[in-house]
DOSE-860881 format. One record per residue (C-alpha): residue number from 1; residue in three letters; x, y, z. Coordinates in nm, 2 decimals, always signed. Example, Ala and Ser with C-alpha at 12.3 -4.5 7.8 and 13.67 -1.06 7.14 Angstrom:
<site 1; ALA; <+1.23; -0.45; +0.78>> <site 2; SER; <+1.37; -0.11; +0.71>> 
This chain:
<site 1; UNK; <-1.30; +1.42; -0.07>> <site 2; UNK; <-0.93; +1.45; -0.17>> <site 3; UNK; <-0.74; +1.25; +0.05>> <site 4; UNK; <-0.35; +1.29; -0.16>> <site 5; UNK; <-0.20; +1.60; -0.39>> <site 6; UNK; <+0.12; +1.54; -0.61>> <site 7; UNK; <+0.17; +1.85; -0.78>> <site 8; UNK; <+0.46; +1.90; -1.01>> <site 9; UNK; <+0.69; +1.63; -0.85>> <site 10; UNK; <+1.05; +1.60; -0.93>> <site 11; UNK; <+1.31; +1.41; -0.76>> <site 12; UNK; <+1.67; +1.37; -0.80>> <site 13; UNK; <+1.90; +1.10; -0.67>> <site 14; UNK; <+2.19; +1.26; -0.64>> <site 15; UNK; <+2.25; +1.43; -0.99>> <site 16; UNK; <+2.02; +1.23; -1.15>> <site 17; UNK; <+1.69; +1.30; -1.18>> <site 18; UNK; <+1.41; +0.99; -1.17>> <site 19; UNK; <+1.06; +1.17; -1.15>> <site 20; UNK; <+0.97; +1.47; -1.37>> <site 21; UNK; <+0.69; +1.71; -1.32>> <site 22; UNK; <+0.44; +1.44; -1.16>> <site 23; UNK; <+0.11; +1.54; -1.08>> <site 24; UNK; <-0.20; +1.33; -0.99>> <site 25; UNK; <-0.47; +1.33; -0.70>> <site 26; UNK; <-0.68; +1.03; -0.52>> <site 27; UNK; <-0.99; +1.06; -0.35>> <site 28; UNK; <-1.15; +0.83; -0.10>> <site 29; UNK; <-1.30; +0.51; -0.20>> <site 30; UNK; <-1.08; +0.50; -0.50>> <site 31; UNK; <-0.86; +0.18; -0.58>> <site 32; UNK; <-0.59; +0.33; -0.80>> <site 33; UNK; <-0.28; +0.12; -0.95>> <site 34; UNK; <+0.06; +0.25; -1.05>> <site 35; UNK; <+0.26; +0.12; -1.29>> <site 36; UNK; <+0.50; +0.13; -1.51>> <site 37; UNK; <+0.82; -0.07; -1.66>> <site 38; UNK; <+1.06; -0.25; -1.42>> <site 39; UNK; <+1.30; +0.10; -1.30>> <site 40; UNK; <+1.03; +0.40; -1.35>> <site 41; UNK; <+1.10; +0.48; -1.00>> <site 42; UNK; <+0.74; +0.36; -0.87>> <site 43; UNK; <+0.88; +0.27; -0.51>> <site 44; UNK; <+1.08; +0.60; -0.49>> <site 45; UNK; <+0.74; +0.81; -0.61>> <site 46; UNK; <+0.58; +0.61; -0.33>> <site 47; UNK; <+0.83; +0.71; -0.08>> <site 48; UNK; <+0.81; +1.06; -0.19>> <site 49; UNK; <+0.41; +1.06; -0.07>> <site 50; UNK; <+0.46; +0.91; +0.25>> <site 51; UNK; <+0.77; +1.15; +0.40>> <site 52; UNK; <+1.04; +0.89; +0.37>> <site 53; UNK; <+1.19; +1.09; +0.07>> <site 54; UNK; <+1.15; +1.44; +0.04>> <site 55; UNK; <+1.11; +1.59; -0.36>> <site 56; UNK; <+1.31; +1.84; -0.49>> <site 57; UNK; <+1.07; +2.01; -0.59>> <site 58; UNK; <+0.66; +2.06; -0.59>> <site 59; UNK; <+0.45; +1.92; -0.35>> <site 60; UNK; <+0.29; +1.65; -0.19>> <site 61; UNK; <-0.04; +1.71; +0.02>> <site 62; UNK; <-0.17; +1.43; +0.22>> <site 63; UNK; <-0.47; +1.54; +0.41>> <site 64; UNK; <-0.51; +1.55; +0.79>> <site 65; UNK; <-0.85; +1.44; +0.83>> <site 66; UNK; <-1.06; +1.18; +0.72>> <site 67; UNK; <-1.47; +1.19; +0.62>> <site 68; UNK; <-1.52; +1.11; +0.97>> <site 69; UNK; <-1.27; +1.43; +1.07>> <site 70; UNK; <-1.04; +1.19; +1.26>> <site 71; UNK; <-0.68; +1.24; +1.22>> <site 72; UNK; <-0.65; +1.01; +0.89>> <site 73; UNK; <-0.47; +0.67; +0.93>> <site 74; UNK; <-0.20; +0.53; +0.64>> <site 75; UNK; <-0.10; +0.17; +0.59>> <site 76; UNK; <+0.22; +0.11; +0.43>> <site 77; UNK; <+0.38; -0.20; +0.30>> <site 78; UNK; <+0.68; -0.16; +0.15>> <site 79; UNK; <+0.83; -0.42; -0.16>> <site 80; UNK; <+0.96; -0.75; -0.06>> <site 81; UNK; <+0.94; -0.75; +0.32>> <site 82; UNK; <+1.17; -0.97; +0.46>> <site 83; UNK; <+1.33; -0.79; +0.76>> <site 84; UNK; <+1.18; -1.07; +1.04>> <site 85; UNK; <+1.54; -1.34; +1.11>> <site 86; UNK; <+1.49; -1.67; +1.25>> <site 87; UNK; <+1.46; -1.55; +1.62>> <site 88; UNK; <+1.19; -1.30; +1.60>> <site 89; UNK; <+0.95; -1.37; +1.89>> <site 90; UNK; <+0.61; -1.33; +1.79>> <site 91; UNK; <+0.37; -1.54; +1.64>> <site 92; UNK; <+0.16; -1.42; +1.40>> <site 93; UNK; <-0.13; -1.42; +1.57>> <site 94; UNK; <+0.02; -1.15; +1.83>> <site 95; UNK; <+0.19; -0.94; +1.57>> <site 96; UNK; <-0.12; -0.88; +1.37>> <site 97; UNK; <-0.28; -0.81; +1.72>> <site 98; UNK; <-0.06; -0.53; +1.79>> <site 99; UNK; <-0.16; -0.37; +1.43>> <site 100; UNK; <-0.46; -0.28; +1.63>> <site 101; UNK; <-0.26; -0.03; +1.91>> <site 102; UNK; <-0.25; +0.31; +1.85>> <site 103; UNK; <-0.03; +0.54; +2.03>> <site 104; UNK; <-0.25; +0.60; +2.33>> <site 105; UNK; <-0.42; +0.26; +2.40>> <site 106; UNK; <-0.08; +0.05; +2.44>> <site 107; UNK; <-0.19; -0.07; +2.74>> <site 108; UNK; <-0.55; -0.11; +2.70>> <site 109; UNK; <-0.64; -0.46; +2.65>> <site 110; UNK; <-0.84; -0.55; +2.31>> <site 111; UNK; <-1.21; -0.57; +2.28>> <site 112; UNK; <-1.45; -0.82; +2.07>> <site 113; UNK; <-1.45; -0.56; +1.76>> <site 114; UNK; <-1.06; -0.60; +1.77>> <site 115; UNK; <-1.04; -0.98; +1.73>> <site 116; UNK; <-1.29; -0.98; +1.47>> <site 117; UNK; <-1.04; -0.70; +1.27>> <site 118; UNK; <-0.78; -0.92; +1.29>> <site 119; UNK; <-0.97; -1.29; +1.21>> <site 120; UNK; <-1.09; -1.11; +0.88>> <site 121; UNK; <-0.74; -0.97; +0.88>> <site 122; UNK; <-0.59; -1.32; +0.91>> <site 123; UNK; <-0.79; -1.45; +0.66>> <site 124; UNK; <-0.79; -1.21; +0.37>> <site 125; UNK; <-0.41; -1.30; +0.33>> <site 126; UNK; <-0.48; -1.69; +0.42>> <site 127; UNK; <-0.29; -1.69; +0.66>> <site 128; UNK; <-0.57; -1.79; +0.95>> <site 129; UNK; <-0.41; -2.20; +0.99>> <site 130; UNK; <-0.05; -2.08; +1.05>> <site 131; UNK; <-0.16; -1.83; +1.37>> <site 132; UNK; <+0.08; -1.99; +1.60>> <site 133; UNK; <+0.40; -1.95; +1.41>> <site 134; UNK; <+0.69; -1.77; +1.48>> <site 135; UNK; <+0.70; -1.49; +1.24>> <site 136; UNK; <+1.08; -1.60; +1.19>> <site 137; UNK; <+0.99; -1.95; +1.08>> <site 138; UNK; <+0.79; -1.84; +0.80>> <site 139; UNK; <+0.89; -1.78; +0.41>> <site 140; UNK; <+0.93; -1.45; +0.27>> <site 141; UNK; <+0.61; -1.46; +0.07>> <site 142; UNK; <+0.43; -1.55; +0.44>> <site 143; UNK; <+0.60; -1.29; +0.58>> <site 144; UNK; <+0.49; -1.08; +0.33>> <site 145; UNK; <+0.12; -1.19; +0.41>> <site 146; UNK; <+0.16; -1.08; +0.76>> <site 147; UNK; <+0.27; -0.82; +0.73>> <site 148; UNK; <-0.05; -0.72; +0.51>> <site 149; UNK; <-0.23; -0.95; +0.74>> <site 150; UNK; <-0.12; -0.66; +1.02>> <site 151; UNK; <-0.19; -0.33; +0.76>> <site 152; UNK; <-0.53; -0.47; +0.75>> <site 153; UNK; <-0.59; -0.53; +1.11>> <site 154; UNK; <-0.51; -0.19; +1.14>> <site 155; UNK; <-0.80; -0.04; +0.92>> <site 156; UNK; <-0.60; +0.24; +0.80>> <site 157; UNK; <-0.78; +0.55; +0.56>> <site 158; UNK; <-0.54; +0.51; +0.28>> <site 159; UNK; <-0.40; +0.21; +0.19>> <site 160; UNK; <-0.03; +0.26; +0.07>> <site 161; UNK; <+0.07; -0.11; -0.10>> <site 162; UNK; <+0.40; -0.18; -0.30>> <site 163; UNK; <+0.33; -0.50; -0.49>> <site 164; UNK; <+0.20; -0.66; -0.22>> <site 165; UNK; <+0.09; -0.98; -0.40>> <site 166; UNK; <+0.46; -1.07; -0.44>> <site 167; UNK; <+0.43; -1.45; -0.30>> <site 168; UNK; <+0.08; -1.51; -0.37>> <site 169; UNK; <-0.04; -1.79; -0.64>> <site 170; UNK; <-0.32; -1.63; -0.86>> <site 171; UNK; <-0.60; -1.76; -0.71>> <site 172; UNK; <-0.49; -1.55; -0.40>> <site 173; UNK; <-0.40; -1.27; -0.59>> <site 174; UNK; <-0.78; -1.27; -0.74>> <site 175; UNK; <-0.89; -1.30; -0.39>> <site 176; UNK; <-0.67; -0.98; -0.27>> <site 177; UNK; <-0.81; -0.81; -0.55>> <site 178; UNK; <-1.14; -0.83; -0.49>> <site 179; UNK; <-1.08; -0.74; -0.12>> <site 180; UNK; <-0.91; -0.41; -0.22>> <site 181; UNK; <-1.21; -0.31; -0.47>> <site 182; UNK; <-1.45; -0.41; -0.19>> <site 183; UNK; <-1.26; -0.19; +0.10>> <site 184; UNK; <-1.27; +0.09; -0.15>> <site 185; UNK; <-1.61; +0.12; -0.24>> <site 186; UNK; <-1.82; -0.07; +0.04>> <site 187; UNK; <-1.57; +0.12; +0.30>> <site 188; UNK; <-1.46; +0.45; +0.15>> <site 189; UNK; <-1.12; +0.33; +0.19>> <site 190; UNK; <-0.84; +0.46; -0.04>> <site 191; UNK; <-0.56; +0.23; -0.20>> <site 192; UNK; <-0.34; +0.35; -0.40>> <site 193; UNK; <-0.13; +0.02; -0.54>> <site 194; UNK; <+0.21; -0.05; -0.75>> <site 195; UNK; <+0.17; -0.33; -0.97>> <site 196; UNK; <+0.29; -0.49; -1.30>> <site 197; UNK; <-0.03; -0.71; -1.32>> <site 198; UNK; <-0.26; -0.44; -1.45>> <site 199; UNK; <-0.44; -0.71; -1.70>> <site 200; UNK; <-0.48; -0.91; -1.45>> <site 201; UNK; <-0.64; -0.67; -1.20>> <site 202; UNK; <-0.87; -0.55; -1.50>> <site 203; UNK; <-1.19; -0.51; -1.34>> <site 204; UNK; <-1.13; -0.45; -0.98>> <site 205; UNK; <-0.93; -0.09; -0.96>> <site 206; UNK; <-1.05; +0.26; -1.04>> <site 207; UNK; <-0.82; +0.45; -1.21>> <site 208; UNK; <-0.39; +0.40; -1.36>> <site 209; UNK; <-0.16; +0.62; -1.31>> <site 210; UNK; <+0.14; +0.45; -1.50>> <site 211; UNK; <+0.49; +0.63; -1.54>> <site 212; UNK; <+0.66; +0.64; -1.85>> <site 213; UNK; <+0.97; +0.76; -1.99>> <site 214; UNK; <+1.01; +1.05; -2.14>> <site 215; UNK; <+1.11; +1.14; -2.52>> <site 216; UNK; <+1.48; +1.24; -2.61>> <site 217; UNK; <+1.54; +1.25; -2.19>> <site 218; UNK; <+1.75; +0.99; -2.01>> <site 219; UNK; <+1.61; +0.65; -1.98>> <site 220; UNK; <+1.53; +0.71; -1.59>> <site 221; UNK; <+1.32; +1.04; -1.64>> <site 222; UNK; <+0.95; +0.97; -1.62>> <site 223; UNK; <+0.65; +1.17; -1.61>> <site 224; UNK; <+0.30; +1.13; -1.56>> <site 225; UNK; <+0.04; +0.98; -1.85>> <site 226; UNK; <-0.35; +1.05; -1.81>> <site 227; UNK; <-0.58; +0.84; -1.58>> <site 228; UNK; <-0.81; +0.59; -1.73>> <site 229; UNK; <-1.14; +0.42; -1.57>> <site 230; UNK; <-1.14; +0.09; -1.57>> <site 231; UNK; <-1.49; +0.04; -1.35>> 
């Protein structure tokens, strides 16, 4: 199933265009990666697919159901979190709770399948021993954590991560990795990832979609190259 169109993408910030022509799909239970050299515009291409930039022109079709025909869920982490200050007041425990509200349950109180979401939640980003902080107190790679910590609580269809391992030592990162490729194909789930550690990921995505710059065009013009399996 087809979870996300890009079809002929371009986008322009102001006069100056960033993404040429870009055109790729993802299915569910496919881990892809995008990459690319530091200033392809892989955040802004990311923004483009989830609404909080709009393309100048072609399209972007995200679909409105998932396998199940439920209205499909997106998880979004965005690069280098670091919005909570030093009086935020939530630990982490209850803020990775509340990734388990939806719109019309706010005040229903959460059941044993909940809790378990969010101790696996917890400690796929190792962050199980530091439960009762203040979100405020922690670093900005542990707030980082959390906040995936809270993505992953919510069970989302697509998974839409913008190096997320920033923070993480490798062995962590290894651990992430293997989380992802196991969501992906033991749970259907669909991640689509920016990264510049595609060698070190070897093994655990499905497909790259890496943007590059185009010949003879300004340096911040990019287009799409061909997938490649990797699995």
């Amino acid at each position: 199933m087809e979870i996300l169109s890009v079809k002929d993408l371009s986008f322009y910030y102001e006069e100056e265009k960033v993404l040429n022509n870009i055109s790729f799909t993802i299915h569910d239970g496919e881990f892809v990666i995008l990459t690319g050299e530091n200033g392809a515009a892989k955040s802004t291409l990311v923004k483009n697919i989830i609404g909080l930039l709009k393309p100048a022109t072609g399209e972007v079709n995200l679909t409105k159901k998932n396998s199940l025909g439920e209205k499909l869920s997106v998880g979004y982490v965005a690069q280098n979190i670091n919005a909570f200050n030093s009086g935020f007041p939530s630990t982490v425990q209850r803020f990775v709770e509340s990734g388990r509200y939806s719109k019309d349950r706010w005040f229903k109180p959460l059941n044993s399948r909940d809790y378990e979401h969010v101790e696996r939640a917890l400690a796929a980003v190792g962050m199980t021993e530091m439960r009762q902080k203040l979100i405020g107190q922690l670093s900005g790679g542990q707030k980082q954590r959390v906040i995936l910590a809270r993505i992953f609580a919510l069970d989302p269809d697509f998974f839409v991560l913008d190096e997320p391992t920033n923070g993480m030592d490798r062995f962590s990162r290894r651990e992430f990795y293997k989380l992802l490729h196991h969501l992906a194909h033991e749970h259907g789930k669909s991640i689509m990832m920016v990264t510049h550690a595609d060698e070190e990921i070897e093994g655990y995505y499905d497909r790259e979609i890496r943007l590059i710059r185009e010949e003879g065009s300004p340096w911040r013009c990019f287009s799409m190259t061909s997938s490649k399996g990797h699995l």
